[in-house]
C-alpha positions as CSV (number, residue, x, y, z in Angstrom):
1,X,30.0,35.4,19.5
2,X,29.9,32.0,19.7
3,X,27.1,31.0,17.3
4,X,28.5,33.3,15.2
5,X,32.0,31.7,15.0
6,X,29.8,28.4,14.7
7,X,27.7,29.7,11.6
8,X,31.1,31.0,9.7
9,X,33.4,27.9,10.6
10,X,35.2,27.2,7.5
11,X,34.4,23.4,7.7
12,X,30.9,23.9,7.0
13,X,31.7,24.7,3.4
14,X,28.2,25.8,1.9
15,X,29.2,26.5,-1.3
16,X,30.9,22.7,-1.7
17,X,27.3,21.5,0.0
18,X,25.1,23.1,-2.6
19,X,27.1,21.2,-5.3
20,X,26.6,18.0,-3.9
21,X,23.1,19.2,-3.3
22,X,22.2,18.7,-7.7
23,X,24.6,16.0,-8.1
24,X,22.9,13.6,-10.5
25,X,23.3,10.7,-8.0
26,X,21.8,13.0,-5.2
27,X,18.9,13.8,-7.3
28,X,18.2,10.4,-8.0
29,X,18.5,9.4,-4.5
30,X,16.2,11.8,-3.8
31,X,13.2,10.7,-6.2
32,X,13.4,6.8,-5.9
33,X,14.9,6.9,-2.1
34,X,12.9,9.6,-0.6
35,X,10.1,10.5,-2.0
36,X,9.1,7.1,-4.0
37,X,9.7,5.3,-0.9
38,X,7.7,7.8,1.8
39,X,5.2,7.8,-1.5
40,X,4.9,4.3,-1.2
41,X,5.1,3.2,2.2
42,X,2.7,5.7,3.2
43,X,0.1,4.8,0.7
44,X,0.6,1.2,2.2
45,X,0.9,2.5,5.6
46,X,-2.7,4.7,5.3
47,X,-5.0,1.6,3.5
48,X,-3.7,-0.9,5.4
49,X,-4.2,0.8,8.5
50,X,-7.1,1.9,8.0
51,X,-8.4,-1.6,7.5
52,X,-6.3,-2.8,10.6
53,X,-8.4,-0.3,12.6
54,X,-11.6,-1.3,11.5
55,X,-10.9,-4.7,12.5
56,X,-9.9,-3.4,15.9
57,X,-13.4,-2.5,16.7
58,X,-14.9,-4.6,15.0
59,X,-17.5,-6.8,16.8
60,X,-15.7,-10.2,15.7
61,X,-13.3,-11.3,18.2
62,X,-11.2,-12.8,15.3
63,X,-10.6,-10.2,14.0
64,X,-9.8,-8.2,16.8
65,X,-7.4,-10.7,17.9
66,X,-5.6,-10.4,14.9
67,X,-5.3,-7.0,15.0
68,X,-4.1,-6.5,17.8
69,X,-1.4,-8.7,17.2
70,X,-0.7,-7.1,14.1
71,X,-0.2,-3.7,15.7
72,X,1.8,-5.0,18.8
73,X,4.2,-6.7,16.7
74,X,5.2,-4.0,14.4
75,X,5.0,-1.4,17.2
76,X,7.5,-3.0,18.8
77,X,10.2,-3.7,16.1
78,X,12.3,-1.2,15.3
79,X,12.0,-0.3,11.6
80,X,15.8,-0.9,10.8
81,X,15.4,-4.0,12.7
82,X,12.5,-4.9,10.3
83,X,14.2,-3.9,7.3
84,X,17.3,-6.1,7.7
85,X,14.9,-9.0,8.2
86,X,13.2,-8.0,5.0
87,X,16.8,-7.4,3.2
88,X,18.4,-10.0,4.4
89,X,16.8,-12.6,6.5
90,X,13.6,-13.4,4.1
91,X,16.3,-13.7,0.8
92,X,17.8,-16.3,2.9
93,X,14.8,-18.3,4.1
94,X,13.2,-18.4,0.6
95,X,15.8,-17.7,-2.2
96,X,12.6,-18.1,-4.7
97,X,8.6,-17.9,-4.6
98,X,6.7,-20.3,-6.9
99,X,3.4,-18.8,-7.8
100,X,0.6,-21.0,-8.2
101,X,-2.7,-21.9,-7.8
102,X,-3.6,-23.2,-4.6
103,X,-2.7,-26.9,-3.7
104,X,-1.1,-27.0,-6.6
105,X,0.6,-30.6,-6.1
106,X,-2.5,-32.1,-5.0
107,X,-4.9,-31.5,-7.8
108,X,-1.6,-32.3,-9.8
109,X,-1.4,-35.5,-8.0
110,X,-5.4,-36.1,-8.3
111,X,-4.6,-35.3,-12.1
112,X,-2.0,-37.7,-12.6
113,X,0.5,-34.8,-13.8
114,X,4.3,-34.2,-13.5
115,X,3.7,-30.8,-13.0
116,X,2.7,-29.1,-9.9
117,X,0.9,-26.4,-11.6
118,X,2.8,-23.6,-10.7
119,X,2.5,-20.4,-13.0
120,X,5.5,-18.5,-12.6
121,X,8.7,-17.9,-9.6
122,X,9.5,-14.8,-8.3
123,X,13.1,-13.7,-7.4
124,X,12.8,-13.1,-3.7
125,X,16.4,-11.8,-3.5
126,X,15.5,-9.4,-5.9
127,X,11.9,-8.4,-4.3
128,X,13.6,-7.7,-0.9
129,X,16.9,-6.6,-1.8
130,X,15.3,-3.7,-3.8
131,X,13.1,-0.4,-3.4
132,X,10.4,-2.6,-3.3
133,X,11.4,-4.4,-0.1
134,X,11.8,-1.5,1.2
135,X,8.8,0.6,0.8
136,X,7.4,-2.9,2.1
137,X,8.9,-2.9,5.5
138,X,8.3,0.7,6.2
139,X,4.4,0.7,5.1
140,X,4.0,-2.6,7.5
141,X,5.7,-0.9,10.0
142,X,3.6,2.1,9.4
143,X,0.3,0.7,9.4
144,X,0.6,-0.5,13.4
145,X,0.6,3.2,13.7
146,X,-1.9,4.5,11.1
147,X,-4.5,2.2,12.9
148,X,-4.4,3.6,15.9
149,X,-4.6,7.0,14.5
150,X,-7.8,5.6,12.1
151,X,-9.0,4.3,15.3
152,X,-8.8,7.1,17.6
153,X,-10.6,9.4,14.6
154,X,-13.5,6.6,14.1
155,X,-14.3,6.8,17.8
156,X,-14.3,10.3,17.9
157,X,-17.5,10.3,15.7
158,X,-20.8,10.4,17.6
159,X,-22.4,7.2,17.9
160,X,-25.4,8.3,17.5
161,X,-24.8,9.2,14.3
162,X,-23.6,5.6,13.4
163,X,-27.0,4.6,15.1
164,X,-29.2,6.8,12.8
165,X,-27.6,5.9,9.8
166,X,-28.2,2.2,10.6
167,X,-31.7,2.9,11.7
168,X,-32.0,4.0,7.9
169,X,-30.5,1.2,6.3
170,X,-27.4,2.1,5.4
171,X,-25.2,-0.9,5.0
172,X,-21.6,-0.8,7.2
173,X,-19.4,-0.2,4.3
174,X,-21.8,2.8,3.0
175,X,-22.1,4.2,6.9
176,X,-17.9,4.4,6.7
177,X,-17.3,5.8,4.1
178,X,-20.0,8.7,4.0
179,X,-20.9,9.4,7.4
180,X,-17.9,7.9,10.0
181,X,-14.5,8.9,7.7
182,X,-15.3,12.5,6.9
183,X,-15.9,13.3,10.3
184,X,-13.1,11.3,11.5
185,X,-10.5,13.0,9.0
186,X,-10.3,16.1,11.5
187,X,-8.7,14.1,14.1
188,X,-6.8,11.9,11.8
189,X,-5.3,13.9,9.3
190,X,-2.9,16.3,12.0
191,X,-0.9,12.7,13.1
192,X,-1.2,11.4,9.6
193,X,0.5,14.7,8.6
194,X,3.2,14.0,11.1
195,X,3.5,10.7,10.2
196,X,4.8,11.7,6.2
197,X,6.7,14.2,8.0
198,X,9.2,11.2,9.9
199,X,8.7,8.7,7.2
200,X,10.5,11.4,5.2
201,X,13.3,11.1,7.3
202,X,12.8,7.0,8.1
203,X,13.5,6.9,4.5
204,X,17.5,7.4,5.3
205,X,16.9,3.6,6.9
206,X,16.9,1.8,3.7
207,X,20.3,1.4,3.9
208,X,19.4,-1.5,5.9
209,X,18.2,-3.6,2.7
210,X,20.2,-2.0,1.5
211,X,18.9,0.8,-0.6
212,X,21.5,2.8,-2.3
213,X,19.3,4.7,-4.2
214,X,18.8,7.1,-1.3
215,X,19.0,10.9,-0.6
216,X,21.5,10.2,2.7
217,X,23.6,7.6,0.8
218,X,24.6,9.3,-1.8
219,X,25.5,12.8,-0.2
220,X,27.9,10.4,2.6
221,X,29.4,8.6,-0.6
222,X,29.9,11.9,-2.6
223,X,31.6,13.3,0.8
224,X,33.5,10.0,1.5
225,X,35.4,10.1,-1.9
226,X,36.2,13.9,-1.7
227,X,37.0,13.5,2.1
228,X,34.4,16.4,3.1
229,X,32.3,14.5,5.4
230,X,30.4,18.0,6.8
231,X,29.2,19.8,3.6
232,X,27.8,16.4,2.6
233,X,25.8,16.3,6.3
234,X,25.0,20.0,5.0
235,X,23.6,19.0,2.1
236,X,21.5,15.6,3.2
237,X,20.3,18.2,6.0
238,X,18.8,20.9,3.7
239,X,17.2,18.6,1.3
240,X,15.5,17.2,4.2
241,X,14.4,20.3,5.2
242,X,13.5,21.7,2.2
243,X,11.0,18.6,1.7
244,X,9.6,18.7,5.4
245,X,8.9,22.2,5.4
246,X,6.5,21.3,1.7
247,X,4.9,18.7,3.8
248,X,4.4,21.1,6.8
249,X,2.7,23.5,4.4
250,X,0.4,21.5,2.9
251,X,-0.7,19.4,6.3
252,X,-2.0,23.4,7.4
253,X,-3.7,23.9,4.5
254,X,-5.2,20.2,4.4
255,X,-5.9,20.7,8.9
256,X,-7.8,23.8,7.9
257,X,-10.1,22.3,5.3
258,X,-11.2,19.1,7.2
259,X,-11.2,21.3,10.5
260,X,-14.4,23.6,9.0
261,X,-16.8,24.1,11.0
262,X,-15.3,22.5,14.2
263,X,-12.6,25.5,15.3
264,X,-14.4,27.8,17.7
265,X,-15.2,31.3,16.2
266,X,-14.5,34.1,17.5
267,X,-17.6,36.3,18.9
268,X,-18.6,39.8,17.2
269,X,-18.1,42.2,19.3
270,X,-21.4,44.4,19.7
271,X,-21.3,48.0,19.2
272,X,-23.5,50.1,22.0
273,X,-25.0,53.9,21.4
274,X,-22.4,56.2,23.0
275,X,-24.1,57.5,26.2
276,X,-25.7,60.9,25.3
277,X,-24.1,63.7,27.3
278,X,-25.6,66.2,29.5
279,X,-26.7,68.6,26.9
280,X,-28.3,65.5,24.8
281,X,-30.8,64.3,27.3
């Protein structure tokens, strides 16, 4: 009884929430908030990591070093921590970027010239205080996870195999691509799929720029003006859903097709001549 007076409170107000649900500002939110941004930072978050985590076993000690310091840093900021810094704190360090070719004043000064050489400025106000900066801070923050994953999924792979492939030649960057990442993509795609799955909902952080081209802003602002505060939660809530439960789909289909010929099949059951009876002998 009591879920049930729960499901039919009046308050919830579904019919009010699907409204706000294809509200043109909604819809917008949706496509450059949610899914540009988790778009975006992903693609940033899955290159860059994957890069991060070949420097992490890498033989170099450089570039270990630096990658390890990469990961532990943005592992351990908190991503609306990160995007306020992005938002906020870089527009005020640098109000504008001067791009240029490299010591620029020098060769100018070598030159005899009044210019530094610089090519162009770029707005850094308008860089961080966009969709841009955003998708920014979230695929940094992203790749310190994506690497480990990469990582875990390149270890996985029989050495051996690494070993043969050197033995006939093949160069490092050949070797990764066609012998180490299709193997690893078993292991690394199920986390990578959960990984989309919570940047979908790490896009409601982009407030923090702040972002108010975003699925979660604009259902709170539609709600705040009308003074419905729960079908708007209603309606941020089965968006969210709806786009999770795509994702969710697609990450089985895309588990079962890198996980061929790894699950364990089940044996065929073997069919024995029925025992003749007595008057068969």
């Amino acid at each position: 009884m009591m879920i049930s007076s729960f499901l039919t409170n009046d308050r919830w107000d579904f019919g009010l929430a699907g409204q706000i649900m294809i509200q043109q500002p909604v819809i917008e939110g949706l496509l450059k908030g949610t899914i540009l941004g988790t778009a975006g930072s992903m693609a940033i978050g899955v290159v860059l990591g994957i890069v991060i985590a070949v420097m992490r076993i890498s033989r170099n000690p450089v570039l270990r070093g630096v990658s390890f310091v990469y990961t532990w840093f943005f592992r351990a900021i908190p991503r609306y921590v990160l995007l306020v810094i992005i938002g906020s704190g870089i527009g005020y360090l640098y109000n504008t970027l001067d791009v240029g070719l490299p010591f620029g004043q020098q060769i100018a000064g070598w030159l005899g010239l009044s210019t530094d050489l610089t090519i162009g400025s770029l707005d850094v106000n308008g860089i961080t205080g966009s969709i841009i900066g955003g998708i920014i801070g979230l695929g940094l923050s992203e790749a310190a996870y994506m690497a480990e994953i990469a990582r875990s999924g390149i270890l996985s792979v029989d050495p051996g195999q690494r070993e043969a492939a050197q033995a006939l030649g093949m160069s490092n960057g050949k070797l990764m691509r066609r012998i180490v990442l299709p193997q690893a993509m078993r292991v690394i795609v199920p986390p990578t799929g959960n990984e989309t799955i919570a940047m979908v909902k790490d896009t409601s952080l982009l407030i923090a720029i702040p972002v108010i081209a975003e699925l979660n802003y604009q259902t709170g602002a539609i709600a705040n003006r009308i003074f419905k505060i729960m079908p708007g939660l209603v309606a941020s809530t089965a968006w969210y859903l709806l786009i999770c439960s795509i994702l969710m789909v697609g990450q089985y289909y895309l588990e079962r097709y890198f996980g061929r010929g790894f699950g364990q099949q089940r044996p065929k059951t073997k069919r024995f001549a029925r025992p003749a009876g007595a008057g068969g002998a």
